[in-house]
N, CA, C and O atoms as a GROMACS GRO file, in nm:
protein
  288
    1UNK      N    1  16.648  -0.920  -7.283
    1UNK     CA    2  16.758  -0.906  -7.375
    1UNK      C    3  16.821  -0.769  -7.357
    1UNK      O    4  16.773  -0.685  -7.280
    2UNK      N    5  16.937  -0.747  -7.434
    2UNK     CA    6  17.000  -0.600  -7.369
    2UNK      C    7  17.028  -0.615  -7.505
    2UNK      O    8  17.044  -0.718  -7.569
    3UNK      N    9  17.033  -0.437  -7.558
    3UNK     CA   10  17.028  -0.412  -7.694
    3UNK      C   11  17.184  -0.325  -7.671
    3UNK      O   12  17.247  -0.319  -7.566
    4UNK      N   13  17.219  -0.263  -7.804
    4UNK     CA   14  17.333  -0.203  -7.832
    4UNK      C   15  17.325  -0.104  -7.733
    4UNK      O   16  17.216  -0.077  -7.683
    5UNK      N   17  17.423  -0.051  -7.702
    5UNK     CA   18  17.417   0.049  -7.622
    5UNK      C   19  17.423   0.199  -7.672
    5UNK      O   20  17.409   0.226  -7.791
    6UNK      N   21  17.448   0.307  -7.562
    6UNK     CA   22  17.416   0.465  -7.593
    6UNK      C   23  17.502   0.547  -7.635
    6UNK      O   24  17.555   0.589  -7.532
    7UNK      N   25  17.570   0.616  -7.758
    7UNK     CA   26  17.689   0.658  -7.713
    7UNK      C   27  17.697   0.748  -7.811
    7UNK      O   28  17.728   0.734  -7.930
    8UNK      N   29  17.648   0.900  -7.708
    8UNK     CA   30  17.615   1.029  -7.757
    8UNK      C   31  17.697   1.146  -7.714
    8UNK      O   32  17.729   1.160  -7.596
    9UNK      N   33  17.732   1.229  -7.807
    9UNK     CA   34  17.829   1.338  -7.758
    9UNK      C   35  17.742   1.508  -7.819
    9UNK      O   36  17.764   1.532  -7.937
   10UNK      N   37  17.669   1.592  -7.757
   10UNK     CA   38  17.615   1.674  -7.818
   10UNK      C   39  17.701   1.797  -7.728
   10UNK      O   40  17.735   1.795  -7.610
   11UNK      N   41  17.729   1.941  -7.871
   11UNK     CA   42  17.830   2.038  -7.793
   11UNK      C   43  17.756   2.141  -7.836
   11UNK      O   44  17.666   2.129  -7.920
   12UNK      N   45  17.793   2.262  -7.772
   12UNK     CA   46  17.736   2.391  -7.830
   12UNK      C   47  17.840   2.487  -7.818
   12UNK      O   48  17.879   2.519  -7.705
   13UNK      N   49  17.899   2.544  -7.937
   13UNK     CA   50  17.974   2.699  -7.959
   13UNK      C   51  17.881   2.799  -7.980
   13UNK      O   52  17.798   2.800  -8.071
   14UNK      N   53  17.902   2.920  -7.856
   14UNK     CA   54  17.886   3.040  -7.839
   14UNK      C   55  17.938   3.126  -7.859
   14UNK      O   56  18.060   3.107  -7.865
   15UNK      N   57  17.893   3.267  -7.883
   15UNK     CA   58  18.001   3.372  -7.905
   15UNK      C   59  17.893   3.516  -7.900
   15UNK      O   60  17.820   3.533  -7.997
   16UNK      N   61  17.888   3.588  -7.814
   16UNK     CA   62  17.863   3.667  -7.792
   16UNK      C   63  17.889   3.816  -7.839
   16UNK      O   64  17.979   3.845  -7.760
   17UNK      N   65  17.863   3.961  -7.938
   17UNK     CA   66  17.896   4.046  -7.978
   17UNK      C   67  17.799   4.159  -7.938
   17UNK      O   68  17.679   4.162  -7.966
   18UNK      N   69  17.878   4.266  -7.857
   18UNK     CA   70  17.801   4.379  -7.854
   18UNK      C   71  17.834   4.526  -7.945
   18UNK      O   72  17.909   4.623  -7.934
   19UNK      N   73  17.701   4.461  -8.065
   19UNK     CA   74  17.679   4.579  -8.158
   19UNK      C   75  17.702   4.732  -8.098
   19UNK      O   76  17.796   4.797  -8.142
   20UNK      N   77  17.651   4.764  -8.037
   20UNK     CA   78  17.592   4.938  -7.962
   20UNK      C   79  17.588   4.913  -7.851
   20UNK      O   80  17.634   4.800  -7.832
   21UNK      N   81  17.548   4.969  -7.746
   21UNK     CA   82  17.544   5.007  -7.615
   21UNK      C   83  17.400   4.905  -7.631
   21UNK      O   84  17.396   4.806  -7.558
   22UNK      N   85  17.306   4.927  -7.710
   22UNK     CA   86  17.168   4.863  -7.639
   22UNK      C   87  17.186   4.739  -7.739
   22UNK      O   88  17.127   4.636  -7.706
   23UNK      N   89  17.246   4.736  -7.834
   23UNK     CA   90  17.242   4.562  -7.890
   23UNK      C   91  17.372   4.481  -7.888
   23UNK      O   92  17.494   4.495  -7.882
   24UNK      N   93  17.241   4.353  -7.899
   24UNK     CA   94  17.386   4.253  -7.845
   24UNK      C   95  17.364   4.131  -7.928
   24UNK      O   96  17.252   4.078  -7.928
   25UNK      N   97  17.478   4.074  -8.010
   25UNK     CA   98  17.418   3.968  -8.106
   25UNK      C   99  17.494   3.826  -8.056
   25UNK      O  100  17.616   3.835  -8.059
   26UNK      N  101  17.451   3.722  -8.020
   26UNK     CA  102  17.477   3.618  -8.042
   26UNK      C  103  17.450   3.552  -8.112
   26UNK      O  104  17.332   3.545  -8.149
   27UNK      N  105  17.579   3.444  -8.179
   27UNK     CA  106  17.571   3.364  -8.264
   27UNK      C  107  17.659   3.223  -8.224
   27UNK      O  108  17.774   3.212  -8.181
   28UNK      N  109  17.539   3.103  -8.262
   28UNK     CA  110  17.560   2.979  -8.209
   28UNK      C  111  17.564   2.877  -8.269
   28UNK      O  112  17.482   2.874  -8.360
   29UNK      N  113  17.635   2.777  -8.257
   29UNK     CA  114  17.616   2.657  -8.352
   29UNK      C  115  17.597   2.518  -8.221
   29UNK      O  116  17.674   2.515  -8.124
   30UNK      N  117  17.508   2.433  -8.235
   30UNK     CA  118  17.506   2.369  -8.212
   30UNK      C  119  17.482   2.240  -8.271
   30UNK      O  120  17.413   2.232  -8.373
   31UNK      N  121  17.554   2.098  -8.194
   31UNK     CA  122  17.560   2.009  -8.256
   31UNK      C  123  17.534   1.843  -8.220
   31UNK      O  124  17.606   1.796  -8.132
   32UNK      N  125  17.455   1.770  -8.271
   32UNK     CA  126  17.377   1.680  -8.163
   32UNK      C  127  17.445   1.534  -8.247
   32UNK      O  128  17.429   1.525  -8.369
   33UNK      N  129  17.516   1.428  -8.173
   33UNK     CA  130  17.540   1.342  -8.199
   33UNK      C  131  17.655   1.371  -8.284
   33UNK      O  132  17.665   1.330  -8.400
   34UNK      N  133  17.743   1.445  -8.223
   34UNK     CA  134  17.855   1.528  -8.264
   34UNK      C  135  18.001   1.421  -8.321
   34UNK      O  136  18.107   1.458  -8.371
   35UNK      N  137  17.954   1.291  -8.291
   35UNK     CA  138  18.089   1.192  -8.290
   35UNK      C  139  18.023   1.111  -8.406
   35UNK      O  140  18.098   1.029  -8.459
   36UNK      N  141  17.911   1.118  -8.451
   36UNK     CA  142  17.843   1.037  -8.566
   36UNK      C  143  17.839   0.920  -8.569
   36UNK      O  144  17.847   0.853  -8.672
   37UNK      N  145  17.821   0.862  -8.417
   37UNK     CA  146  17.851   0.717  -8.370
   37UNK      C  147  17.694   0.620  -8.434
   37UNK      O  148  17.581   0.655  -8.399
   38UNK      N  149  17.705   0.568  -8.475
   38UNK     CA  150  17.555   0.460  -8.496
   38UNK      C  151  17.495   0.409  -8.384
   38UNK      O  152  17.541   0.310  -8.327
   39UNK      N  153  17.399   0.464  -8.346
   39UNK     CA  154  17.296   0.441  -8.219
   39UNK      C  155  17.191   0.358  -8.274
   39UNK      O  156  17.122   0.402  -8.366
   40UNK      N  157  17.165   0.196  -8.207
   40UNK     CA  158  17.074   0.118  -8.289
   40UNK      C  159  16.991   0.109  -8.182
   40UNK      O  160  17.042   0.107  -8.070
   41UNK      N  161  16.822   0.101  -8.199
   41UNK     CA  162  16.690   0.104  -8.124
   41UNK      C  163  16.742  -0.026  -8.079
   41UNK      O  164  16.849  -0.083  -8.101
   42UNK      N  165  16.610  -0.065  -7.993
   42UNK     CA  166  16.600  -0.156  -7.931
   42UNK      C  167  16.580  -0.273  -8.059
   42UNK      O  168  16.527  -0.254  -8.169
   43UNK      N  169  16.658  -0.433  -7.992
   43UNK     CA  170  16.622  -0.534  -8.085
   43UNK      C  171  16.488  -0.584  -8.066
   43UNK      O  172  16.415  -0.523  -7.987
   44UNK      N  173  16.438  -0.701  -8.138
   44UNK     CA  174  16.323  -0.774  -8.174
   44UNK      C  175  16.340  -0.844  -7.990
   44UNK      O  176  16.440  -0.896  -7.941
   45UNK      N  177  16.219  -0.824  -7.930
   45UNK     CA  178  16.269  -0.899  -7.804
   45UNK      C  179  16.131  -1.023  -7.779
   45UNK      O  180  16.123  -1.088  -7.676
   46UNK      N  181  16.029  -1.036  -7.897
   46UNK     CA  182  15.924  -1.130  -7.851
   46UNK      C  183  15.990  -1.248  -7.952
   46UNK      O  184  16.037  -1.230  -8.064
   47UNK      N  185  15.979  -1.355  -7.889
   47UNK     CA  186  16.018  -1.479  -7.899
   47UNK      C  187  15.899  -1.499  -8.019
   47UNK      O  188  15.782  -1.460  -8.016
   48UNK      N  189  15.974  -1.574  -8.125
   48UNK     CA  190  15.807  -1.675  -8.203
   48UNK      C  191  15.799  -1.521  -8.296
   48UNK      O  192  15.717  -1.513  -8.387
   49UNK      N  193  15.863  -1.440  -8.273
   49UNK     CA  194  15.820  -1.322  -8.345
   49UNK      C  195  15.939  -1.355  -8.492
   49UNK      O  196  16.035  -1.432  -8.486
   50UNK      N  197  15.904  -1.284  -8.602
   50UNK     CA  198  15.962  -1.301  -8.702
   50UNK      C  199  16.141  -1.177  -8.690
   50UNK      O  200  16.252  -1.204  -8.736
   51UNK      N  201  16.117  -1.108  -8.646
   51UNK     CA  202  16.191  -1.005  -8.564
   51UNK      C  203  16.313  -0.985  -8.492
   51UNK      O  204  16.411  -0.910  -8.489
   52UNK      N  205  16.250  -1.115  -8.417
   52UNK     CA  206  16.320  -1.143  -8.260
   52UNK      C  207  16.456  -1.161  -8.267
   52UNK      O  208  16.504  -1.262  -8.317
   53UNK      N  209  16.529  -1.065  -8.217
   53UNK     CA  210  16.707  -1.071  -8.231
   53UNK      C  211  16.770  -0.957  -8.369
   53UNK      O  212  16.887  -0.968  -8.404
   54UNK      N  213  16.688  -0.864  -8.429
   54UNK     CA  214  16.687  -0.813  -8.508
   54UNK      C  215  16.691  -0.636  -8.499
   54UNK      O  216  16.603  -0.574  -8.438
   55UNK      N  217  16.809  -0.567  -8.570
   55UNK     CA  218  16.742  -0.464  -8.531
   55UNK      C  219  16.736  -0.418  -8.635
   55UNK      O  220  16.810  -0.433  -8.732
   56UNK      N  221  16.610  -0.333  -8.615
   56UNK     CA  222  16.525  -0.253  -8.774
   56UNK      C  223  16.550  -0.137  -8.794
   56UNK      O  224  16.526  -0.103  -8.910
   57UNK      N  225  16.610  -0.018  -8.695
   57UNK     CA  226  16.620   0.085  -8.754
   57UNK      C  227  16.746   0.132  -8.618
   57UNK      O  228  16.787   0.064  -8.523
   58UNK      N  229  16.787   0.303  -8.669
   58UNK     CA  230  16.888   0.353  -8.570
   58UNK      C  231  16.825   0.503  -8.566
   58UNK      O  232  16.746   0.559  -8.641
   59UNK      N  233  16.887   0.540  -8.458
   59UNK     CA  234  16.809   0.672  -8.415
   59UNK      C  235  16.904   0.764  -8.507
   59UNK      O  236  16.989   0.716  -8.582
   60UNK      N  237  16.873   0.921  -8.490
   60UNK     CA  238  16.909   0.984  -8.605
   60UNK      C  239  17.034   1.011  -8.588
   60UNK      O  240  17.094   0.999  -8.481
   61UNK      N  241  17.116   1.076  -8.765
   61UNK     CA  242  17.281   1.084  -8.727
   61UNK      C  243  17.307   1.194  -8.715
   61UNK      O  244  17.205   1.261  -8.734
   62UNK      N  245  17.426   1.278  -8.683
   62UNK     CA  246  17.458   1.405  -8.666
   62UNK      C  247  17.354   1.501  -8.699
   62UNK      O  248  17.301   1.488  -8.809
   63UNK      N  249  17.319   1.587  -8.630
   63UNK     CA  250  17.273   1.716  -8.685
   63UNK      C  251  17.337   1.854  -8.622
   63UNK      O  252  17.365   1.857  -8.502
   64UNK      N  253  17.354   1.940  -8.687
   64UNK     CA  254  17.379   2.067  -8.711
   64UNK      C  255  17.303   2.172  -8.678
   64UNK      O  256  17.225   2.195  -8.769
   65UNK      N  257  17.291   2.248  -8.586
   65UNK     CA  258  17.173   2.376  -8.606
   65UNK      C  259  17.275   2.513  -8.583
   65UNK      O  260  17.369   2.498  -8.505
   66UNK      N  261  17.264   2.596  -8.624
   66UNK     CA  262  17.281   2.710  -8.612
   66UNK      C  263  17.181   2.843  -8.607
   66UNK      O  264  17.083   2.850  -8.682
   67UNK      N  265  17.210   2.929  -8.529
   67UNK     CA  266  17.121   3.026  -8.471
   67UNK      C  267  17.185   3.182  -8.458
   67UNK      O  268  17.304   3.186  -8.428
   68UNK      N  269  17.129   3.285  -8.473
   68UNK     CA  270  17.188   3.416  -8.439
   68UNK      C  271  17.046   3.485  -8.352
   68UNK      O  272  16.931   3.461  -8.387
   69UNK      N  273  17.066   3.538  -8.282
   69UNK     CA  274  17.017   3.611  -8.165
   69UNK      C  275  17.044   3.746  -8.115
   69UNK      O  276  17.130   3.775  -8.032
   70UNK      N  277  16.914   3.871  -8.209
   70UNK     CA  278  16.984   3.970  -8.137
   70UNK      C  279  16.888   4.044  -8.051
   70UNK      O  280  16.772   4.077  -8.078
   71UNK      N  281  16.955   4.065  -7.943
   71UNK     CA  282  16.888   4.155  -7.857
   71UNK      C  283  16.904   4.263  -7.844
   71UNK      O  284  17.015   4.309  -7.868
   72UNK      N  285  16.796   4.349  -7.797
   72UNK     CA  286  16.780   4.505  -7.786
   72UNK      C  287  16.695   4.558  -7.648
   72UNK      O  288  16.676   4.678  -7.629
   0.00000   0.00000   0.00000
């Protein structure tokens, strides 16, 4: 059987700042499943199964991370 298909867009904004001569701060956002498309697991694929042709769950939706980074 062939289940729903894949359809993922993950991006990352950078930006780079140099505090002083010896520090340097980056700050980042990144973002996973950036289009918030519904990604469904695989269906029920055993025959005789109560299941079969069914799908039970979806993988996860957008997330967000953000980060700052400073070096010295």
């Amino acid at each position: 059987m062939i289940g729903a298909g894949l359809s993922n867009l993950d991006a990352t904004l950078a930006r780079n700042f140099r505090l002083a001569e010896k520090f340097n701060l980056q700050m980042r956002g990144e973002f996973f499943n950036a289009a918030n498309h519904p990604n469904y697991s695989l269906i029920g694929r055993i025959v005789n199964d109560p299941t079969y042709g069914i799908v039970q769950n979806q993988l996860p939706p957008r997330q967000i991370q953000l980060a700052a980074k400073l070096s010295f």
